[in-house]
C-alpha positions as CSV (number, residue, x, y, z in Angstrom):
1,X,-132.3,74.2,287.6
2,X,-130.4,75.9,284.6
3,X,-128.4,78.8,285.3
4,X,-130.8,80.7,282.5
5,X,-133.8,80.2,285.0
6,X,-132.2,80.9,287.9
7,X,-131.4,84.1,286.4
8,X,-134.9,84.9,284.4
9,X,-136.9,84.1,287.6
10,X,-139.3,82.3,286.0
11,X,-142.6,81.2,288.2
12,X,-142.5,77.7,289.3
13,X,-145.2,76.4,286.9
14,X,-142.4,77.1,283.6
15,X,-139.9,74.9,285.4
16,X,-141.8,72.3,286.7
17,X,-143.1,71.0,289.6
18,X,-139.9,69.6,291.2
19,X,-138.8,73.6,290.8
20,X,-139.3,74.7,294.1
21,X,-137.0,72.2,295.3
22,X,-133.8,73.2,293.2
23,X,-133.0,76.1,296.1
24,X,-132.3,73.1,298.3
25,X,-129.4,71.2,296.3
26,X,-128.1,74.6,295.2
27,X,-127.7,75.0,299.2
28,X,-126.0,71.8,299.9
29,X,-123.5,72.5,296.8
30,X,-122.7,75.5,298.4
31,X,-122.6,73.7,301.8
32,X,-120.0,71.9,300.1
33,X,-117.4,74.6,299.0
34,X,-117.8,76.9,301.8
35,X,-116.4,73.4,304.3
36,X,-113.7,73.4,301.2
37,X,-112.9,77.0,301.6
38,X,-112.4,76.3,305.6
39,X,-115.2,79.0,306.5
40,X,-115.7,77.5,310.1
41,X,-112.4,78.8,311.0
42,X,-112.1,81.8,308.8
43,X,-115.7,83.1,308.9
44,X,-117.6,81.8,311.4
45,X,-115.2,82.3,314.6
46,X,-113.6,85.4,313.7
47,X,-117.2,87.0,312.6
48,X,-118.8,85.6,315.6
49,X,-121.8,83.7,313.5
50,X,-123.4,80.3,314.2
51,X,-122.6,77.7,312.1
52,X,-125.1,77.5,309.0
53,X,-127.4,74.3,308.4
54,X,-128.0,72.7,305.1
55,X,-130.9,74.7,304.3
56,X,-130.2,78.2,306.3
57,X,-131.3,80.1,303.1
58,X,-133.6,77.9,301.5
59,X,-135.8,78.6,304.1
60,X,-137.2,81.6,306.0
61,X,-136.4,81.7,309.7
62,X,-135.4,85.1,311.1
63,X,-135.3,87.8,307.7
64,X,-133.2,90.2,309.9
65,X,-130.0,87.5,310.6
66,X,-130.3,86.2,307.5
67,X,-129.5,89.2,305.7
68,X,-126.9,90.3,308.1
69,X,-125.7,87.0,307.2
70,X,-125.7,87.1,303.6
71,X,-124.3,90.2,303.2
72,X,-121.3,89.1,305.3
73,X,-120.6,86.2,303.6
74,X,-121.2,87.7,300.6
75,X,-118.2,89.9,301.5
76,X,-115.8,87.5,302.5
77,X,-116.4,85.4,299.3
78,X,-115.6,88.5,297.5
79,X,-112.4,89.3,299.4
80,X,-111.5,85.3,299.1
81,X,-111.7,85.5,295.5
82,X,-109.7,88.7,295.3
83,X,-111.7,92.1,295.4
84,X,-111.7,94.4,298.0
85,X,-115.1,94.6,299.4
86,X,-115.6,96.2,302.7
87,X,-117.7,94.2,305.4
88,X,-121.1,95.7,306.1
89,X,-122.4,97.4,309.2
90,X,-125.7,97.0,310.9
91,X,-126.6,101.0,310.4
92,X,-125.3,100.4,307.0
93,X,-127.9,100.9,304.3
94,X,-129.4,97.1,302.7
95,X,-130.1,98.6,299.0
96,X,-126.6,100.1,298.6
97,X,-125.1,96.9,300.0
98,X,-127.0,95.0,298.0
99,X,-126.3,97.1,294.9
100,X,-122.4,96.7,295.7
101,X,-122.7,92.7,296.2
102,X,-124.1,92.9,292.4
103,X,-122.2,94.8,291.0
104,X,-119.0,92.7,292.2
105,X,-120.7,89.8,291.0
106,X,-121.1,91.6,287.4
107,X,-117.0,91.7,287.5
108,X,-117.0,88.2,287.7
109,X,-119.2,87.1,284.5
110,X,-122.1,86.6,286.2
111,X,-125.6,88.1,284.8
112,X,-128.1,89.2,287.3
113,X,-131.3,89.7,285.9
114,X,-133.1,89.5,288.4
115,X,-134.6,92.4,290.5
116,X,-132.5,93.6,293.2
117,X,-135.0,93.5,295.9
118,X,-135.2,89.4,296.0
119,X,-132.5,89.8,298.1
120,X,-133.6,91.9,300.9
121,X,-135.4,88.9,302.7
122,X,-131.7,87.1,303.2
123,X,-133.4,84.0,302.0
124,X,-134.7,82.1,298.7
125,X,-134.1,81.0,295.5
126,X,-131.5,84.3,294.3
127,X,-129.6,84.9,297.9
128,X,-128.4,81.0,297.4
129,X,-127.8,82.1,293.5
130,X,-125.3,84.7,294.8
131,X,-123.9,82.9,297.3
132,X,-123.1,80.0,295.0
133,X,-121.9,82.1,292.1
134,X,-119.5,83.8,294.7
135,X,-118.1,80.6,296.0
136,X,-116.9,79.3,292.7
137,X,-115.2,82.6,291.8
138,X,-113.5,81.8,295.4
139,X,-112.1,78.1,294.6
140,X,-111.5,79.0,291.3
141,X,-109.2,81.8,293.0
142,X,-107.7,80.1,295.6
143,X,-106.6,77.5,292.9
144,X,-108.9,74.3,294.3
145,X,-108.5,71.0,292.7
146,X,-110.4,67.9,293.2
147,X,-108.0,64.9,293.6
148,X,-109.0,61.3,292.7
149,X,-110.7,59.4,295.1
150,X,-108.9,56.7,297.2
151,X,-111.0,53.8,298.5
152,X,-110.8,51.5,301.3
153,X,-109.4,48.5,300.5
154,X,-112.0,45.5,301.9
155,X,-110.6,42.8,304.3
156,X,-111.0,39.4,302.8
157,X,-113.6,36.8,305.1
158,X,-111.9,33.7,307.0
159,X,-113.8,31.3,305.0
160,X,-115.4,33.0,301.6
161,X,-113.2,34.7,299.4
162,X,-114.9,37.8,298.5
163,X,-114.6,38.7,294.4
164,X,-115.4,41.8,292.5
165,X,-118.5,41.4,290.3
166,X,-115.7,41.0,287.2
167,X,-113.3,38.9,288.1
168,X,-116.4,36.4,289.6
169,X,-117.8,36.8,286.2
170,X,-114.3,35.7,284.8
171,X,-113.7,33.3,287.1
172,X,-117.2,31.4,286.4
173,X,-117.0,31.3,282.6
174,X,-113.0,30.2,282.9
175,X,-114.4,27.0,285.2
176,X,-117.1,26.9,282.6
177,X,-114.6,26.3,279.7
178,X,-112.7,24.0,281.8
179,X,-115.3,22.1,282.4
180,X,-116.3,21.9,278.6
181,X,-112.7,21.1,277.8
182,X,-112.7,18.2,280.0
183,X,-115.7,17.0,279.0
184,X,-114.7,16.7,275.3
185,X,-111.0,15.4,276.1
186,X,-113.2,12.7,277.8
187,X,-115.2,11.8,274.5
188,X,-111.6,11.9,273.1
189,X,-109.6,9.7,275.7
190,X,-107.7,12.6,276.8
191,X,-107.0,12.5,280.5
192,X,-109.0,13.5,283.0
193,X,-109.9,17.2,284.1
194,X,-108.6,16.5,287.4
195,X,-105.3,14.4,288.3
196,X,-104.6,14.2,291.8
197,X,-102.1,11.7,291.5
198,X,-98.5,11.8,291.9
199,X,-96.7,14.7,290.2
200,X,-94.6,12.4,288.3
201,X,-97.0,10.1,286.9
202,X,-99.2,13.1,285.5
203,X,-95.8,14.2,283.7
204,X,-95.5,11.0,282.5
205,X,-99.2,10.5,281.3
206,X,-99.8,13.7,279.5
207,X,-100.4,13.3,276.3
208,X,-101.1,9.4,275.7
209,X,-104.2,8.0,275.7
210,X,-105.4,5.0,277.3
211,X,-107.6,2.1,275.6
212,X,-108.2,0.2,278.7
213,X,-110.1,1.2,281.7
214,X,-108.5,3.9,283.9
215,X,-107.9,2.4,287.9
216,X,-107.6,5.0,290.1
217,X,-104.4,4.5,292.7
218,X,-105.2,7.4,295.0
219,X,-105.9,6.7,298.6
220,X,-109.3,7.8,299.5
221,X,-108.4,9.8,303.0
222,X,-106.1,12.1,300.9
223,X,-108.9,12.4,299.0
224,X,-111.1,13.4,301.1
225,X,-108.3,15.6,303.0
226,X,-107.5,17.2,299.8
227,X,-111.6,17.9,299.1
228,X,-111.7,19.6,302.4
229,X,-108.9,21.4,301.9
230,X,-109.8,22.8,298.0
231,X,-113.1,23.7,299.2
232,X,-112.9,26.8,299.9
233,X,-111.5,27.8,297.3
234,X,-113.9,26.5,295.3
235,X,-116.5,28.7,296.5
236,X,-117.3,31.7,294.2
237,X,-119.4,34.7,296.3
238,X,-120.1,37.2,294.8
239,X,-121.0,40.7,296.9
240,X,-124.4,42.4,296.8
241,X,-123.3,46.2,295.6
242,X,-126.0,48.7,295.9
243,X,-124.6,50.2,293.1
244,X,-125.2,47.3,290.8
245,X,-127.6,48.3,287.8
246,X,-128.9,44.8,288.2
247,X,-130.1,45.4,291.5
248,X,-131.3,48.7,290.6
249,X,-133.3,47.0,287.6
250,X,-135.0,44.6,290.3
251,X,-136.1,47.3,292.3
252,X,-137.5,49.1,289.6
253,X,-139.2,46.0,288.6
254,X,-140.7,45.5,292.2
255,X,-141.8,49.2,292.2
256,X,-143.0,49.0,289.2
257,X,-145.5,46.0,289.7
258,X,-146.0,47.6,293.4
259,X,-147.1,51.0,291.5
260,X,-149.4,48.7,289.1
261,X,-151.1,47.0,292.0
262,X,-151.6,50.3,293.5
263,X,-152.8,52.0,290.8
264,X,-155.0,49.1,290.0
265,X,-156.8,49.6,293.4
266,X,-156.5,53.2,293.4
267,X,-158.8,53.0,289.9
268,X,-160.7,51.3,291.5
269,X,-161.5,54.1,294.5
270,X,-160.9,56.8,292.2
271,X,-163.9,55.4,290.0
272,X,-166.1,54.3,292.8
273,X,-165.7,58.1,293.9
274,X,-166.4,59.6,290.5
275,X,-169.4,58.2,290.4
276,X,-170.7,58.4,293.7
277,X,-169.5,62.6,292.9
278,X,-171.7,62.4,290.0
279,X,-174.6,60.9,291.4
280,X,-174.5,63.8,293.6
281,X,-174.3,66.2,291.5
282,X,-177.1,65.1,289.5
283,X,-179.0,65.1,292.9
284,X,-178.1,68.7,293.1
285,X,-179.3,69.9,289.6
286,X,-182.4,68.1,290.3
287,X,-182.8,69.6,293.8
288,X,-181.6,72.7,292.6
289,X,-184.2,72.7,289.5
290,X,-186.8,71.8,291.6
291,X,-186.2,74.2,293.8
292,X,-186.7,76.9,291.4
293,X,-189.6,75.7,290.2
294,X,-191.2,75.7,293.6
295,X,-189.9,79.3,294.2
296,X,-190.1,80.6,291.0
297,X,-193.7,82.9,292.2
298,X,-192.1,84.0,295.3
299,X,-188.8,85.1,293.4
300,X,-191.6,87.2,291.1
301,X,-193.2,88.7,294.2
302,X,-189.5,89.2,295.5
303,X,-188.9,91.2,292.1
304,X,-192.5,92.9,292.1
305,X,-191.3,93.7,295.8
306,X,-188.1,95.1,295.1
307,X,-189.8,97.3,292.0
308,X,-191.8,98.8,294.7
309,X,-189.5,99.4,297.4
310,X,-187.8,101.1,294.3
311,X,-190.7,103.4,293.6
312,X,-191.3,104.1,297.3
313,X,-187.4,105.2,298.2
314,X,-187.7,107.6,295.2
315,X,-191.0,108.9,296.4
316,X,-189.2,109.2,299.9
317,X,-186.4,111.1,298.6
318,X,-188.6,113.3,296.7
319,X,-190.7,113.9,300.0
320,X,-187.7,114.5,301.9
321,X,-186.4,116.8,299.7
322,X,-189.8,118.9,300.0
323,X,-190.0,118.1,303.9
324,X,-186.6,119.6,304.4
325,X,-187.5,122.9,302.5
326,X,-190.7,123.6,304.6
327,X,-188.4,122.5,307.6
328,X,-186.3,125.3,306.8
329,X,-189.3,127.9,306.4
330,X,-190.8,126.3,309.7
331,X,-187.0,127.2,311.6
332,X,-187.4,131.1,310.2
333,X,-191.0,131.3,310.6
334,X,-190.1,129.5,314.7
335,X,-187.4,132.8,314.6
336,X,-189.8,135.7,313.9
337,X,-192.6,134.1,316.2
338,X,-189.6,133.6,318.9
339,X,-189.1,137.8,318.2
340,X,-192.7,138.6,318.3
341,X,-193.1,136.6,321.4
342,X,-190.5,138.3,323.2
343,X,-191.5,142.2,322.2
344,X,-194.7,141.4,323.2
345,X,-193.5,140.3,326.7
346,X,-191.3,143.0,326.9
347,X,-194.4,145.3,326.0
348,X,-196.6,143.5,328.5
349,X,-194.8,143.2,331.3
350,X,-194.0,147.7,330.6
351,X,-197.4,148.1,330.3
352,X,-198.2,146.0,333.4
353,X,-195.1,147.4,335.2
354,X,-195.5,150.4,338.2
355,X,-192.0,151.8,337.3
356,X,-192.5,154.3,334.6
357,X,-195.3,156.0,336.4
358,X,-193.1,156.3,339.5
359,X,-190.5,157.7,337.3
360,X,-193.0,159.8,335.9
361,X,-194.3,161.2,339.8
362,X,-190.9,161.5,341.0
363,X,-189.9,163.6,337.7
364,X,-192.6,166.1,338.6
365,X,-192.6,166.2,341.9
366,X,-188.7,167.5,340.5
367,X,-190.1,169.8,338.7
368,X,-192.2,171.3,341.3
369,X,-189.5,171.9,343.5
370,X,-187.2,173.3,340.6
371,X,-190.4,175.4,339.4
372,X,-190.4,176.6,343.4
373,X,-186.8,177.3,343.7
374,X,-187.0,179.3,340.5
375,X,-189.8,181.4,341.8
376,X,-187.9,181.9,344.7
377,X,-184.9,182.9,343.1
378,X,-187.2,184.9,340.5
379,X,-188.6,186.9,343.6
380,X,-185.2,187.3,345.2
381,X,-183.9,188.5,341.7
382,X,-187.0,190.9,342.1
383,X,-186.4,192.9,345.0
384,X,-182.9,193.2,343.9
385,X,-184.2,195.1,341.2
386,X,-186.6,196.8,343.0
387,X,-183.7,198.4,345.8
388,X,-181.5,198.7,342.8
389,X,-184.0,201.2,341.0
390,X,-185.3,202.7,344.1
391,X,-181.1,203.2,344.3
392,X,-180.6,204.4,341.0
393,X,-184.0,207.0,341.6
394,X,-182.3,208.1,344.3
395,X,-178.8,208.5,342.6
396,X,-180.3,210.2,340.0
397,X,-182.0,212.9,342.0
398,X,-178.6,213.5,343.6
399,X,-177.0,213.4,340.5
400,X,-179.7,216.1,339.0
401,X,-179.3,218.0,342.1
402,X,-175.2,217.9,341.5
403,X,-175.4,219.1,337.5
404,X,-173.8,215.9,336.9
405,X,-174.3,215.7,333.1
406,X,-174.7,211.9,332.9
407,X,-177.3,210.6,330.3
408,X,-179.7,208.0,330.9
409,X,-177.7,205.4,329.0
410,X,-174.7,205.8,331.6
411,X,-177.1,204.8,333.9
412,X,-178.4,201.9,331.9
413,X,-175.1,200.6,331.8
414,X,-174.0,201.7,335.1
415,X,-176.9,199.6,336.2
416,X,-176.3,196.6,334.0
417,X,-173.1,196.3,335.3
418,X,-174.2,196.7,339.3
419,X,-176.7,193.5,338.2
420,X,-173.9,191.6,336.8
């Protein structure tokens, strides 16, 4: 995955379908350089955190840790590659710590167009983005070089001597041109390609050539002791290397003709299947047509059906609409016939009711006795009168007989006031 990608966030489909799987190397890279920046010992003990697997943000496991996680190594790659970044806080708030961890990764070159909230799960594609990005700012600021690699050096077997591919190869064509040479310093009447003869006779023979027949003067036990003895040495093996391109051309070759026999049968299924799919298909349609045609009156009585219901729910709403006006004249009427009802049990029951007329007896038989006492009290008020004229005569004849020279309306009042 290109660094332009990872950055765009484009949708799986524009990168391919092996895109999904990018996250995962990106995690073991940084895998890599966070065991090269020594993180066990200075993250992971003094931050109290369990150690991190190959694919702890690839995946999604627990969104809460993994945050927490992020953000703090987030903030230790920052301080390891030289900015001050404070460590974050459980209370602490994710978008402003998220914000910060962008903004520091701004100051190192790195674009972020991407939206900020991809990184609120703690996991995925941009978290392991970051994280990477953050880890090569912190070897490149601890000043981390790679060193070449040293290899084992490869014991050589009791018996074979084991060769590089090379030097085989050498070895092989230099026998091969030895062999060749002899052969035509043969045809010549040069010596032979192998003297095993004394040292001082080959010194002495090179370079002459015989025209008699050649007797051999060697013992044939040394020979044979000297066979067994070159032998070994004589042996060329040559070292399977799994990293040979000839081996990895054979094993494309098998997979290859392994892919072609399986594709072959696979054809074969596939096609089988195809048609058997089709055959059904066309059994459908058929079905399907035929059913149609068998149904095609009921689906017009199902229409002329539904045209009906149609008509009849908008004569039902029209009838309710009318049924729920006279419902509403039928409640007032019900009121005024609930009134009537009760005035005329209220008039019944006065009409059939002893009450008023006992009211009514009792009233006079008041009356009477309030009609008595007054003529009592009229009669009493009488005879007052009468003594209090019979008085006044009386008074008056004294007063007459005296010369008193009181008019009649001194005596009026006189008398008005003996009343009152």
């Amino acid at each position: 995955m290109t660094e332009d990608v990872r950055r765009s966030g484009a949708d799986e489909e524009a990168r391919g379908p092996g895109g999904i799987y990018n996250m995962f190397e990106v995690m073991l890279e940084l895998s890599d350089k966070l065991k090269l920046l020594n993180y066990e010992e200075h993250f992971l003990r003094k931050y109290n955190v369990k150690p991190l697997s190959r694919h702890y943000f690839a995946l999604v496991t627990n969104s809460g840790e993994q945050f927490y996680v992020f953000t703090a190594l987030s903030a230790w790659l920052i301080n390891v590659a030289g900015h001050q970044f404070d460590m974050p806080q459980e209370y602490d708030d994710p978008n402003a710590t998220i914000s910060n961890i962008i903004e520091e990764l701004r100051k190192f070159g790195v674009g972020t167009d991407f939206p900020p909230s991809k990184l609120k799960t703690g996991s995925g594609e941009f978290v392991c983005f970051v994280l990477d990005r953050l880890a090569d700012s912190a070897l490149l600021s601890t000043e981390f070089t790679w060193d070449r690699p040293t290899y084992p050096q490869e014991e050589q077997e009791e018996e074979d001597v084991i060769m590089d591919e090379d030097e085989a190869e050498l070895k092989l064509d230099k026998v091969e041109d030895d062999i060749i040479a002899g052969e035509e310093s043969d045809e010549e009447g040069a010596e032979p390609f192998l003297d095993l003869g004394l040292s001082s006779n080959k010194s002495e023979s090179e370079g002459l050539k015989h025209s008699e027949i050649m007797l051999s003067k060697t013992n044939a036990d040394e020979w044979k002791l000297e066979v067994e003895r070159v032998t070994p040495s004589l042996k060329v093996t040559v070292r399977t290397d799994n990293k040979d391109w000839r081996i990895h051309i054979d094993q494309m070759h098998q997979h290859k003709s392994g892919i072609e026999v399986s594709l072959h049968d696979a054809k074969k299924q596939l096609g089988k299947l195809h048609d058997e799919i089709q055959r059904t298909l066309e059994k459908i349609l058929s079905r399907e047509k035929y059913i149609n045609n068998q149904l095609e009156h009921h689906v017009q009585e199902y229409r002329s059906a539904q045209d009906k219901l149609a008509h009849a729910k908008e004569k039902y709403k029209q009838g309710s609409g009318g049924v729920t006006e006279h419902s509403r004249t039928l409640a007032d009427l019900t009121d005024e016939l609930e009134k009537v009802k009760f005035e005329m049990e209220d008039r019944g029951s006065s009409m059939t009711d002893g009450a008023p007329l006992v009211k009514i007896k009792q009233t006079l038989n008041r009356l009477k006795t309030e009609s008595i006492q007054m003529d009592i009290r009229i009669g009493v008020i009488e005879h007052v009168l009468m003594q209090a004229r019979i008085k006044d005569k009386t008074l008056m004849h004294k007063d007459m007989n005296k010369g008193s020279e009181n008019t009649e309306e001194d005596m009026s009042k006189k008398f008005i006031s003996q009343l009152l």
